[in-house]
N, C-alpha and C positions, 0 to 999 in steps of 0.2 A: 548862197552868196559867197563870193571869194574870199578867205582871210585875207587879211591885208598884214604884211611885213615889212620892219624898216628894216633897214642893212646901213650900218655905219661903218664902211672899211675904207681907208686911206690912198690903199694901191687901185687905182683906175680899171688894171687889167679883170682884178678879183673880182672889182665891184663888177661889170659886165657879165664876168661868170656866173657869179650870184645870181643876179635879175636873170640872166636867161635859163639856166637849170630852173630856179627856183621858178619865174615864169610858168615854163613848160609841166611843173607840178601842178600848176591851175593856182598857183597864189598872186594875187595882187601885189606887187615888189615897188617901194619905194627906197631909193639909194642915195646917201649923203656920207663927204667924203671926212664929215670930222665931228665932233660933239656937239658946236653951237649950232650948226642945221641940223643937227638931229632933234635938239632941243625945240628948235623952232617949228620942226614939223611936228612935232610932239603938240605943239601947240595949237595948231591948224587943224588936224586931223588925229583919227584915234586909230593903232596900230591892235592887232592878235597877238603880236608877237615881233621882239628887238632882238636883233643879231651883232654883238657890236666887237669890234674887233681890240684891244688893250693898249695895244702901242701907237699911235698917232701923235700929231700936230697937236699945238693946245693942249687941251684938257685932255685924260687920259681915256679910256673906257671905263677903269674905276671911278673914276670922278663922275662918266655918265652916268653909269648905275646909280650911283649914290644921289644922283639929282633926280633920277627917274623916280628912285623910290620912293624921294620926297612929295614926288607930282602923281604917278602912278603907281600904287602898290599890287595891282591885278595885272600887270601884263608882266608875262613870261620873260625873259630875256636869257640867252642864250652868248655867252663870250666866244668868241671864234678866234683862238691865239694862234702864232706857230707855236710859241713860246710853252712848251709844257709846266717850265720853273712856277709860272705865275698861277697855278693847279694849286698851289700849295699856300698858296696867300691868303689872309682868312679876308680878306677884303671880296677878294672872287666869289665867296660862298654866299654872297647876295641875290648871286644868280642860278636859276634854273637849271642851268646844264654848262658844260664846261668840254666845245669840241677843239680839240689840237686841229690845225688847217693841215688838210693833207690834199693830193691831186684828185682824189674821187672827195665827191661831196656824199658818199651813202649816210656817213657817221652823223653828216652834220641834217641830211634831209629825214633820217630813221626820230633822230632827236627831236625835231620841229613837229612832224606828227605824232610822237609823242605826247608833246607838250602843247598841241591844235586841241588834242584827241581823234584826228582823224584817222 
């Protein structure tokens, strides 16, 4: 069965990139461009593993995590920043992994099977 992954990024273009690499890995990708859909599919449906990106609209990605954690303690979640400063935040260390966004996704696809265990 396919894992299923949410992806909370902001920029439209990234989210596309996302779903279609990550697609193409054989993962089931569901994409929401801010916190409170993330929240809401959260609710709807159960994720493998969260991708969320720090800086957006609304609520933060730190604010996600910290709601997720409240609702889900077992899923993985992974922060996808450009921002490396925010590495150093102990708020981030909630999370599972910690990928700086760069144009190849290997760092961030090496991490997710990591954290699948696939």
């Amino acid at each position: 069965m396919k894992k299923k992954i949410l992806i909370v990024e902001d920029e439209k273009t990234l989210c596309l990139l996302y779903e279609e690499e990550l697609s193409n890995e054989g993962y089931d990708i569901t994409a929401v461009m801010d916190a409170e859909a993330a929240l809401a599919k959260l609710g709807e449906q159960s994720f493998d593993l969260i991708i969320t990106d720090i800086r957006m609209p609304g609520k933060n990605g730190i604010e996600l995590i910290t709601q997720i954690m409240g609702l889900r303690k077992d899923i993985p979640i992974i922060i996808n920043s450009a921002y490396q400063s925010y590495k150093e935040d102990f708020m981030t260390w909630a999370a599972d992994a910690y990928v700086v966004k760069s144009s190849s996704l290997d760092d961030l696809k090496s991490k997710i099977k990591q954290l699948l265990g696939d």
